[in-house]
C-alpha positions as CSV (number, residue, x, y, z in Angstrom):
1,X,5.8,35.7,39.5
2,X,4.8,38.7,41.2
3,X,5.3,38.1,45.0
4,X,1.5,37.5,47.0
5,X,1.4,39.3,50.7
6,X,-0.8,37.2,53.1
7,X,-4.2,38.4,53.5
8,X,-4.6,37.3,57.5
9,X,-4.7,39.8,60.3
10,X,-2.0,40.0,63.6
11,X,-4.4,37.1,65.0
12,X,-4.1,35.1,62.2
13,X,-7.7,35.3,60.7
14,X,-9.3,36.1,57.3
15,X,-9.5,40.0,57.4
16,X,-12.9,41.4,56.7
17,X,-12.7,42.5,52.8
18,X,-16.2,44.4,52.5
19,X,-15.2,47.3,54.0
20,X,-12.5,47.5,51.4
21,X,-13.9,46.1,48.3
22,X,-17.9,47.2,48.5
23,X,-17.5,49.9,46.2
24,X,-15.5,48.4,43.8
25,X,-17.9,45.3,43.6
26,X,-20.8,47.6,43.7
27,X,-19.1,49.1,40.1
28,X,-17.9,45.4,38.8
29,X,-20.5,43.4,39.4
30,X,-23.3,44.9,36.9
31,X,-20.6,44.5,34.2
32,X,-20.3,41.3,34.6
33,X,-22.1,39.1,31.4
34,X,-23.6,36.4,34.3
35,X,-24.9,38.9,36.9
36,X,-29.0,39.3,36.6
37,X,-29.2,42.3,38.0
38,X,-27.9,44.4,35.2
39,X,-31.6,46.5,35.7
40,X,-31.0,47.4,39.0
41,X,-28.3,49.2,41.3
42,X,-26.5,47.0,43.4
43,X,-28.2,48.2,46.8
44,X,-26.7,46.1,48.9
45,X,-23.9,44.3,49.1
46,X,-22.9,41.6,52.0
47,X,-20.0,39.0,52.8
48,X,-21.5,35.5,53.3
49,X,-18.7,33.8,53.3
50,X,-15.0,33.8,52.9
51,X,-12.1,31.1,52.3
52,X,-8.4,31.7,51.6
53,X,-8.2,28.9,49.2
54,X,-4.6,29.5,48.8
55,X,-2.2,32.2,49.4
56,X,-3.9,35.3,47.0
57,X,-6.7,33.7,46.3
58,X,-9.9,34.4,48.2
59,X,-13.7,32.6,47.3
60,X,-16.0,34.6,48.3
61,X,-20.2,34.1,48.2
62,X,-21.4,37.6,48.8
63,X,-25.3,38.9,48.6
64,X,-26.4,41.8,46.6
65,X,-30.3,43.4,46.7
66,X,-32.3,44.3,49.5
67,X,-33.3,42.7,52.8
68,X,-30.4,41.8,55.7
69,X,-27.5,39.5,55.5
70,X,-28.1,36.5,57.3
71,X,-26.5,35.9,60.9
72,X,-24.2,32.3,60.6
73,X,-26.4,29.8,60.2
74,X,-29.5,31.6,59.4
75,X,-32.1,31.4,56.2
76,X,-30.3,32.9,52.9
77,X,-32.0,36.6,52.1
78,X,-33.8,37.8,49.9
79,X,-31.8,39.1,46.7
80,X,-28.7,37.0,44.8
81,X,-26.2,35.2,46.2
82,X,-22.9,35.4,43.4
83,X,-20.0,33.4,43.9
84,X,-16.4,35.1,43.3
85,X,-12.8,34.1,43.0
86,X,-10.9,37.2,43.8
87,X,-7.2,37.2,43.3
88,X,-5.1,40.1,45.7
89,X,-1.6,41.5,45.1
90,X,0.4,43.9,45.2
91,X,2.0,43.6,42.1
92,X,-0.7,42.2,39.2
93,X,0.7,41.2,36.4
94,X,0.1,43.6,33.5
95,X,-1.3,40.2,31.5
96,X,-4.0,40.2,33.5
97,X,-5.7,43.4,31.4
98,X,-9.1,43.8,31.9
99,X,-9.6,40.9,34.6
100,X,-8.5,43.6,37.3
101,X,-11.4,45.1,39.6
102,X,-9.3,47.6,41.0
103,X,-7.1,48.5,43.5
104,X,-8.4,48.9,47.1
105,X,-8.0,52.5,48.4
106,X,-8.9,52.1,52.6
107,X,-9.2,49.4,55.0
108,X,-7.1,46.3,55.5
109,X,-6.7,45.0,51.8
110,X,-5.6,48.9,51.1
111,X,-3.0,49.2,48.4
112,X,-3.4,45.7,46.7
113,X,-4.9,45.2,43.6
114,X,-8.0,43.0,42.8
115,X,-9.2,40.6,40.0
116,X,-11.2,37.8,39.1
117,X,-8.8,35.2,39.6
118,X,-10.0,32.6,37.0
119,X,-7.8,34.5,34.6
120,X,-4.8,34.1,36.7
121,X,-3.5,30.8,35.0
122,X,-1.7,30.2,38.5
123,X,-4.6,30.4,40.8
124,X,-6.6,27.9,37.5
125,X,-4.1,25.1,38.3
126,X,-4.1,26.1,42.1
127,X,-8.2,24.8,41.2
128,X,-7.5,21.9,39.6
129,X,-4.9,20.5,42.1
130,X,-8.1,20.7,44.9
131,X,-10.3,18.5,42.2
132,X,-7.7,16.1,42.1
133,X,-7.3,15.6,45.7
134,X,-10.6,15.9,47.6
135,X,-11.1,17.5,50.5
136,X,-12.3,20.6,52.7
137,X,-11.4,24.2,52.6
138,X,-13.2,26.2,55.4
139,X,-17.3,25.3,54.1
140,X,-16.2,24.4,50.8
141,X,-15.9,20.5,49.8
142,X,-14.3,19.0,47.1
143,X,-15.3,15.6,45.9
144,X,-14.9,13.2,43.2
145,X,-15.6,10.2,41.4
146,X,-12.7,7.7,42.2
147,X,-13.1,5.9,39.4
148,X,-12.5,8.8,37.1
149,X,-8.8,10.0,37.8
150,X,-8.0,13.7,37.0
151,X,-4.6,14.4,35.7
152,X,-2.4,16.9,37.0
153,X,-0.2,19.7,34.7
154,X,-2.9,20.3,32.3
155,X,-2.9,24.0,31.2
156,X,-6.2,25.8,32.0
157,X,-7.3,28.3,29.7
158,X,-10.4,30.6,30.4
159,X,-13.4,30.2,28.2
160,X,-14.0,33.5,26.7
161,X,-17.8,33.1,25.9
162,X,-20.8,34.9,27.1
163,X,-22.5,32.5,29.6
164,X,-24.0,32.6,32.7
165,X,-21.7,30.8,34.4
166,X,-17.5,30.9,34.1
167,X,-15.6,27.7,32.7
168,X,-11.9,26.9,32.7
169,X,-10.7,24.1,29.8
170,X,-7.7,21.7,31.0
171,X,-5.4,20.4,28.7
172,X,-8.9,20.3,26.4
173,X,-9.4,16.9,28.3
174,X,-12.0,18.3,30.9
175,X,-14.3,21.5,31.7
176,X,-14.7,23.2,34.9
177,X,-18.1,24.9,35.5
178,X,-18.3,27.2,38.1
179,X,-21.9,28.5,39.2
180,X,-21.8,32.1,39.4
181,X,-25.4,32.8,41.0
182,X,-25.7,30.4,43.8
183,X,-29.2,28.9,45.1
184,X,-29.2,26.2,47.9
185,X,-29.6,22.6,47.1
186,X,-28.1,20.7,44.3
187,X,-27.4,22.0,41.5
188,X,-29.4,20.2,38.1
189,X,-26.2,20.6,36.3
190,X,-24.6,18.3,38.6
191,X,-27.2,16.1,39.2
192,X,-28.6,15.5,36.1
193,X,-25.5,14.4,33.9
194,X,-24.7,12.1,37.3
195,X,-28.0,10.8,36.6
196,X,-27.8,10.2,33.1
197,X,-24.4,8.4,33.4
198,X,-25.8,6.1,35.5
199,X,-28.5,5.6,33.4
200,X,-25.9,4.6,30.5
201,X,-26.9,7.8,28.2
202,X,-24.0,8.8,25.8
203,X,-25.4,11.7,24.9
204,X,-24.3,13.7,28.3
205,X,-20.4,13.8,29.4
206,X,-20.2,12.5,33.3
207,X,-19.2,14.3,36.4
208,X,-16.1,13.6,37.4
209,X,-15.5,15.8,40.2
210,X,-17.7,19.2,41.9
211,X,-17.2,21.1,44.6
212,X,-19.5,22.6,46.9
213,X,-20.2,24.4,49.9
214,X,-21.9,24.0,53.5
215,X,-22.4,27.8,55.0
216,X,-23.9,29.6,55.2
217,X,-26.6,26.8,52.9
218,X,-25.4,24.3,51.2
219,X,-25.2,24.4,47.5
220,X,-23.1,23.1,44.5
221,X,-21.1,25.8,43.3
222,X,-18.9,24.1,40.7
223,X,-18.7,20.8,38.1
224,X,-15.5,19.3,36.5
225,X,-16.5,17.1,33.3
226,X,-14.9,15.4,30.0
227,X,-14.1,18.2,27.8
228,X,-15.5,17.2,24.3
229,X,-12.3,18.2,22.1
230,X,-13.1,19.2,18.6
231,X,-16.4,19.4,19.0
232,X,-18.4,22.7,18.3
233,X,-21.8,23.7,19.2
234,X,-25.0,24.0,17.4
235,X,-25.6,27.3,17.0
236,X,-21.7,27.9,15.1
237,X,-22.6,25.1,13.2
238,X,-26.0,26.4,12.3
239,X,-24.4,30.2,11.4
240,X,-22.1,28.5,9.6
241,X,-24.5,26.7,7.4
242,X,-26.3,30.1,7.1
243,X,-23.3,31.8,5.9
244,X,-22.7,28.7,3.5
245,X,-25.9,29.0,2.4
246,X,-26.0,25.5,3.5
247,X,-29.2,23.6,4.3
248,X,-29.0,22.5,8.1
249,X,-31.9,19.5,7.9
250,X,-29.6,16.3,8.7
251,X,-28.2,17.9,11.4
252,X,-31.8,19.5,12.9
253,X,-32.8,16.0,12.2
254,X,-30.3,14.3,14.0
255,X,-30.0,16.7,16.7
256,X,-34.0,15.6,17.6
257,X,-33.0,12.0,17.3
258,X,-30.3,13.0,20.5
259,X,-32.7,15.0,22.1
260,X,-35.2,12.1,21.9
261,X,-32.5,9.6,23.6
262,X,-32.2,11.9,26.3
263,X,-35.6,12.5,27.3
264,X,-36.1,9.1,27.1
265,X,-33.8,8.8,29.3
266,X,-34.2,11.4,32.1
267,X,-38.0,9.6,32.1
268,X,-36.1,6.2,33.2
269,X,-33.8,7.8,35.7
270,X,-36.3,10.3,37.4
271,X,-39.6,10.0,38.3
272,X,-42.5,10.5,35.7
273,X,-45.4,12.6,36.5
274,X,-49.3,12.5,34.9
275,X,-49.4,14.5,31.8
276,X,-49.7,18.2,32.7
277,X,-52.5,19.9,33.7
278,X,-53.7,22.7,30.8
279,X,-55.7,24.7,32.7
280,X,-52.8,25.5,35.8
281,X,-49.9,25.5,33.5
282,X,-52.1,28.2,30.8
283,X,-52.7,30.4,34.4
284,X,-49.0,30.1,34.9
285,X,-47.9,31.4,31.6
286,X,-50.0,34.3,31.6
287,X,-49.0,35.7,35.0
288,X,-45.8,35.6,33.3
289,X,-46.9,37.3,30.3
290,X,-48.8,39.9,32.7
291,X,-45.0,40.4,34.7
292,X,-42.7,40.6,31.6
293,X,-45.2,42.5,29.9
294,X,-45.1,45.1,33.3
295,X,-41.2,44.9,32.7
296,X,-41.2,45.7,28.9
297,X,-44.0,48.0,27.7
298,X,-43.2,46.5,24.1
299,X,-44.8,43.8,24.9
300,X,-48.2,45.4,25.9
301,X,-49.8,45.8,22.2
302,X,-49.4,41.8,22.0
303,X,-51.0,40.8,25.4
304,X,-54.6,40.3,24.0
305,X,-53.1,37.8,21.2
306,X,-50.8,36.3,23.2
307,X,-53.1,35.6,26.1
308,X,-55.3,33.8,23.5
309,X,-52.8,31.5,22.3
310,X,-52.4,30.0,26.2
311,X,-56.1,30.1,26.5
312,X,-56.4,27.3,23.6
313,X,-54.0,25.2,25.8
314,X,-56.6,24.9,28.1
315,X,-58.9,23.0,25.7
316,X,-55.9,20.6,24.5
317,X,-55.7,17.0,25.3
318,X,-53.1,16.4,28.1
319,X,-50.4,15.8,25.4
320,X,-47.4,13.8,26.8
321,X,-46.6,13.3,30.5
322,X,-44.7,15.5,33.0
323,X,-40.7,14.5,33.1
324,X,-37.8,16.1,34.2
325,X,-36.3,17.7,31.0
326,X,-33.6,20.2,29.9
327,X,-35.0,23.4,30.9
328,X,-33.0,26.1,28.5
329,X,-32.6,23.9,25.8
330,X,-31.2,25.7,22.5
331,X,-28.5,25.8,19.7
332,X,-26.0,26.5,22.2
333,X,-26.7,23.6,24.4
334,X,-25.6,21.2,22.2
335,X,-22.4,19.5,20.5
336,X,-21.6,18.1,17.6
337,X,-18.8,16.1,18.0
338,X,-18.0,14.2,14.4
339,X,-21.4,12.6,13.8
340,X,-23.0,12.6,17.2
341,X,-24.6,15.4,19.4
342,X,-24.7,15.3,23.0
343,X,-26.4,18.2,25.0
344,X,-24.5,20.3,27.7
345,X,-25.5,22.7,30.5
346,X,-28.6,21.5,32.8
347,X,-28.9,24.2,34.6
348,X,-32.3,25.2,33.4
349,X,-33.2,28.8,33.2
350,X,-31.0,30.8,35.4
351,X,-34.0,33.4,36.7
352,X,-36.0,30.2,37.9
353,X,-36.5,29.4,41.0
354,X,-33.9,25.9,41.9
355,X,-36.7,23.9,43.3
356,X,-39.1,24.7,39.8
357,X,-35.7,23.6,37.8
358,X,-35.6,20.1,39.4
359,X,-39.5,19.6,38.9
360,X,-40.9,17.8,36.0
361,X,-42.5,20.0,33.1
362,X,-43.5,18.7,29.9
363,X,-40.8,17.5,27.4
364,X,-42.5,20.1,25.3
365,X,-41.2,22.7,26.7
366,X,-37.7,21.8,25.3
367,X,-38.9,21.1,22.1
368,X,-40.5,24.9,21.8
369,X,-37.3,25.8,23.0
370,X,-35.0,24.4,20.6
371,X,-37.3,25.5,17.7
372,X,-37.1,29.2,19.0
373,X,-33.3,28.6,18.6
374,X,-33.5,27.8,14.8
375,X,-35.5,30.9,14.5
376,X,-33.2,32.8,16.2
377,X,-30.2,31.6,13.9
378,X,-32.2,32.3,11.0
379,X,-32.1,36.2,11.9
380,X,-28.5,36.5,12.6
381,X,-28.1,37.1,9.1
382,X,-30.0,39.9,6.7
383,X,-32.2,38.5,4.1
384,X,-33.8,36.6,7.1
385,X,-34.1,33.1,5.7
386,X,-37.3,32.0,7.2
387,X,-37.7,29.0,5.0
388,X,-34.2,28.0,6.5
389,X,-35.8,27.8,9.8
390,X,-39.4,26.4,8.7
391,X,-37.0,23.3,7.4
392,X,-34.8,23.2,10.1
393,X,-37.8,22.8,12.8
394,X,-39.6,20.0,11.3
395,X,-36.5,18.0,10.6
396,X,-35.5,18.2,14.2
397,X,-39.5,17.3,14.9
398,X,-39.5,14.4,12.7
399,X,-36.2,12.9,14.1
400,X,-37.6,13.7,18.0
401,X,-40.6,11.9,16.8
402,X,-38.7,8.8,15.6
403,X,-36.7,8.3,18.9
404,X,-39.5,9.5,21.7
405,X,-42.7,7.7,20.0
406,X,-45.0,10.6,19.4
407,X,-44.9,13.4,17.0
408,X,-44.7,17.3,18.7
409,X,-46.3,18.6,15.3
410,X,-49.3,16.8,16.0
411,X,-49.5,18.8,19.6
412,X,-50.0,22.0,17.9
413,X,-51.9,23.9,20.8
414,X,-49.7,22.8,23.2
415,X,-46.4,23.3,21.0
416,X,-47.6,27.0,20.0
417,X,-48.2,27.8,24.0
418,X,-44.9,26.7,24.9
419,X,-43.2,28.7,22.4
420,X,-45.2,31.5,23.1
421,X,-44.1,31.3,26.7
422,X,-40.2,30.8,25.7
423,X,-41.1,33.7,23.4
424,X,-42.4,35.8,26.6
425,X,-38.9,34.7,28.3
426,X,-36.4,35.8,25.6
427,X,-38.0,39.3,25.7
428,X,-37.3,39.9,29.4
429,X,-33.8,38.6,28.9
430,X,-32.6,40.4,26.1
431,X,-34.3,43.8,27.5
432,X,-32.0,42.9,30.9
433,X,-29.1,41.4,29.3
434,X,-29.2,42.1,25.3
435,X,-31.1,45.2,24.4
436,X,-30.0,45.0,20.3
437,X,-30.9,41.5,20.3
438,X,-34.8,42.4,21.8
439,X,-36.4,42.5,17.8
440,X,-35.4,38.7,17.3
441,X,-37.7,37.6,19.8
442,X,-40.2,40.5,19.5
443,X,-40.5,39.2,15.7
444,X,-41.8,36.1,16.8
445,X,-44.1,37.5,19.8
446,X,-46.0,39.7,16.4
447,X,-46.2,36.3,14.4
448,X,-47.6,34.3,17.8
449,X,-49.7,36.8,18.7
450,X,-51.3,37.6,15.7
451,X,-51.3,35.0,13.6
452,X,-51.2,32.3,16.3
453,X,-48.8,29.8,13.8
């Protein structure tokens, strides 16, 4: 193994990295598949915080965007706060390919290389070994549920999937989520499942250990759960079927029976809300529409029919009350695991605010979310099989219905304005994140908008 200098000045602190690594971190950042601002320039760049968690390994929080960098202690900026797990040396190891930044050309790093650690198998176990034994680094604190013991020597391997977030599997026995965008407070990912547990829901794996951090706000910047071995998730399984030329009803069915249990159970472990009020929560999804639509002229033509669709919400009945629910729920949000399904990744919508995450919203809106997703899978594949989807939508409605007691096809008005509004959400992402993938949801933004089914 490639031998790791120290990274500590003649007094023995933490040198300043920012005056060596800006510029590289300025070019590295935007490439990265869980960094929002992939629109914008990174104008601004600042060190929050820094901890040598071990020797080569520095965790970093640093702030990109405009406005200041807070003093210690202050108010977090304005902009994105991103987490990063940089690995120094000067000597990488040629396996380490395209996880290497680059190598630093001035200041007190100069002449070492950089690279996001997490594929560094040696700084992965480094990780684990501070989940299994609690305890502080600098602001960062790792915790854990003593009743849930963590093995040590399982071999980490880096989940190659595009996410928002990065994840390292151990010994596929548990799965490390580590929040890349960092917002103060607790995280839903963390406290939800907790929640659930505790609750005695199945249908979510349990915490077992997280890690988070008190300067300069604090925040939960990382998860360690059961890893569900063998199981895959919904949207493989629904290509699959596609490719097949498979039907995918049981399953949809099924997978609405799960998403039933959990709802029902988030309404017994948080607090439940009156049903939603029309009027404010139509206002709300057309100053969306009006910002998106600012953001991706496509979307202009469609305003007009669109806007008419959350108008009609207005004049619904209040439909079912407000609870806290998924928040991003899709095809990808779920696992099958032989014959059951549990659902995964409670983060919510990544470009929401935390505090509008942790509120309650109407289970709805996970319902118009998951149906999006069927659609979605349906297009991957040329003929476009929308009879696949039609199917594949009620049966998940049907089985939803038999778990949570009422029927989301008989809330037509308010199902058709919260798909709309998911709708309105996918276009902004894909024109940020996925430009090829912008017709799927513009498809559906023609059909809402001009047929209003």
């Amino acid at each position: 193994m490639p031998k790791t200098a120290p990274l500590r000045t003649r007094r023995g602190q933490l040198a300043e990295p920012m005056s060596s690594l800006g510029e590289l971190l300025r070019q590295w950042l935007p490439r990265q598949r869980w960094f929002a601002g992939k629109d914008r320039p990174v104008a601004e760049l600042g060190l929050l915080s820094m901890t040598e968690l071990f020797p080569g390994c520095l965790h970093l929080l640093v702030h990109t965007g405009q406005g200041s960098v807070p003093s210690p202690g202050g108010a977090p900026p304005a902009g994105d706060c991103y987490q990063l797990l940089l690995g120094v040396r000067e000597q990488p190891s040629p396996r380490l390919g395209r996880a290497i930044i680059g190598q630093v050309q001035d200041g007190p790093l100069a002449g070492r290389t950089v690279y996001d650690a997490l594929h560094d198998p040696r700084t992965a176990q480094l990780l684990l070994e501070r989940f299994r034994h609690p305890g502080k680094a600098g602001p960062l604190r790792f915790e854990a549920d003593p009743a849930r013991p963590v093995p040590g020597g399982l071999a980490p391997r880096l989940l190659d999937a595009e996410q928002s977030n990065s994840s390292l599997i151990y010994g596929d026995e548990f799965i490390l989520k580590l929040f890349r965008r960092i917002q103060p407070g607790v995280n839903p990912d963390l406290e939800v499942p907790d929640a659930l547990a505790r609750q005695g829901c199945g249908r979510v794996p349990a915490p077992v250990a997280w890690m988070r951090t008190t300067h300069p706000y604090g925040a939960r910047v990382g998860v360690l759960q059961p890893f569900l071995h063998g199981a895959s998730d919904g949207w493989t399984l629904s290509l699959n079927a596609l490719a097949a030329g498979d039907e995918f009803t049981v399953q949809a069915h099924e997978l609405g029976q799960a998403m039933g249990d959990v709802h029902l159970a988030l309404a017994s472990a948080f607090p439940v809300g009156a049903p939603g009020e029309n009027g404010r929560t139509a206002a709300a999804m057309t100053e969306r529409l009006t910002a998106a639509a600012h953001c991706v002229p496509a979307l202009q033509p469609f305003v007009p029919g669109l806007r008419a669709a959350f108008a009609a919400l207005s004049t619904c009945d209040w439909g079912p009350p407000a609870q806290r629910i998924h928040g991003d729920l899709h095809l990808g949000q779920v696992l099958r695991a032989g014959r059951d399904w549990f659902v995964i990744d409670f983060e919510g919508e990544p470009s929401r605010p935390l505090a509008e995450r942790r509120s309650a919203h109407s289970p709805v809106r996970d319902i118009a979310g998951m149906l999006r997703s069927f659609d979605y899978a349906a297009r991957q594949r040329r003929p476009w099989r929308p009879e696949w989807a039609r199917r594949c939508r009620e049966a998940f409605c049907a089985g939803y219905a038999a778990r949570a007691g009422w029927d989301p096809r008989k809330k037509h008005g308010l199902l058709r304005a919260y798909e709309t509004d998911r709708a309105v959400y996918e276009v902004l992402y894909e024109a940020r994140h996925r430009p090829d993938w912008l017709p799927v949801p513009m498809a559906a933004i023609e059909r809402l908008a001009v047929r209003g089914d």
